[in-house]
C-alpha positions in Angstrom: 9.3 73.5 -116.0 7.5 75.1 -112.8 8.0 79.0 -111.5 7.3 77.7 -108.4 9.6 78.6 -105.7 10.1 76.5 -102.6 10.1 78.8 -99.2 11.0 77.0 -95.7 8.7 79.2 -93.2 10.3 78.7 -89.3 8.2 80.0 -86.9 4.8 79.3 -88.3 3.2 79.4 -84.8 4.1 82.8 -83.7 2.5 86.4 -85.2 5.0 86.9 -88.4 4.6 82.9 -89.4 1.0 82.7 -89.1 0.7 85.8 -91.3 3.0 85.0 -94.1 1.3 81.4 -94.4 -2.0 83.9 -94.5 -0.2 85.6 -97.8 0.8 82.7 -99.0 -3.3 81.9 -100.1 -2.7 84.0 -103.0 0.6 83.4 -104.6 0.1 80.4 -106.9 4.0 80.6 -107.0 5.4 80.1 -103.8 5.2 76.6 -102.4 5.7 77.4 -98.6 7.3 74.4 -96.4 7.0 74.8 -92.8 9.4 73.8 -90.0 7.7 74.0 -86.1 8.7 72.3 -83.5 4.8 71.7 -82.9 2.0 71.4 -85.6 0.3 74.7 -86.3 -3.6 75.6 -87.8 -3.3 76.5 -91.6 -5.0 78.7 -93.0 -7.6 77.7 -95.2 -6.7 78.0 -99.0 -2.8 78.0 -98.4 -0.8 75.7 -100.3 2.0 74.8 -98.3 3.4 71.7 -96.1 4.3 71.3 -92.5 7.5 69.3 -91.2 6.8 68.9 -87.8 10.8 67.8 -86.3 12.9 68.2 -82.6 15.5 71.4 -83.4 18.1 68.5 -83.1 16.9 67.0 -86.4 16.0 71.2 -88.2 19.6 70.8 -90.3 18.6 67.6 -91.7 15.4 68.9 -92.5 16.7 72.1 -94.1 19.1 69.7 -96.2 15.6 67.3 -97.2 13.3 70.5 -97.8 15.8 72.0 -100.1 14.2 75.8 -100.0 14.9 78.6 -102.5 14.7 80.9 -99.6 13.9 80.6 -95.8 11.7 82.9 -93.6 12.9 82.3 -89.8 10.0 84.3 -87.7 11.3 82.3 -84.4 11.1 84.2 -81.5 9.8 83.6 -78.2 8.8 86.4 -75.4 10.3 86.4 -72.0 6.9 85.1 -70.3 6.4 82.1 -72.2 10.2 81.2 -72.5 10.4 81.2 -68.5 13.9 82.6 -68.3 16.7 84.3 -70.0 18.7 80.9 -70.7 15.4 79.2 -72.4 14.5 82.9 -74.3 18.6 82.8 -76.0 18.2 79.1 -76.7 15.0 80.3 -79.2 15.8 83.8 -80.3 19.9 83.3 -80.7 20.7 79.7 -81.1 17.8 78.2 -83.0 17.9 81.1 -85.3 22.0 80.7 -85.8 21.2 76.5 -86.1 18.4 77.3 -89.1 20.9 80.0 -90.7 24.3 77.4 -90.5 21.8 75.2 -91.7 20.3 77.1 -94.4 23.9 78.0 -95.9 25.0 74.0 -95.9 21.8 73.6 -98.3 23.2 76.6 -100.5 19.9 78.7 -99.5 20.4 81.8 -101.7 17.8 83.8 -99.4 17.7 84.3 -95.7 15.5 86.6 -93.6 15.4 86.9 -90.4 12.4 88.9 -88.7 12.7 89.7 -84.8 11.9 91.7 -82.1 15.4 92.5 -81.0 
């Protein structure tokens, strides 16, 4: 029997993500999964996956991961979101879609890092 626990990682691409994939190098425990919407550079040394799936498809992939715990580090800044609409639709309703999703799967762990 493995210690290993399975951690989903949303947000990979962004500041937090990148990071915690960064501290993941040295945790021979923690078998990091990520879920973009776009494929993201790994560190090298990190022992983790990447799912790479539209937001339309993120419950299903939550269900198939099966995590221990997620880390959703989604956020977007007004600049690159282009307007307020397009920001919410990242920083409100992805994040609620990954947490519905996240208690379906009986996640027992859930944090959420943001700016707001």
């Amino acid at each position: 029997m493995s210690d290993e626990r399975r951690v989903l990682l949303a947000g990979a691409t962004g500041l937090v993500g990148s990071r915690a994939m960064e501290l993941a190098i040295d945790n021979s425990w923690l078998r990091l999964v990520a879920l973009s919407r776009r494929e993201a550079p790994m560190p090298r040394g990190v022992r983790m996956e990447m799912l790479v799936a539209d937001t339309a498809g993120w419950p299903e992939a939550v269900a198939a991961i099966a995590p221990e715990a997620v880390i959703c580090a989604l956020g977007a800044t007004w600049k690159k979101a282009g307007s307020e609409e397009a920001f919410r639709a990242v920083d409100h309703d992805l994040v609620l879609t990954l947490a519905r999703a996240a208690r379906e799967a009986e996640v027992t762990n859930f944090v959420l890092v943001s700016s707001t």
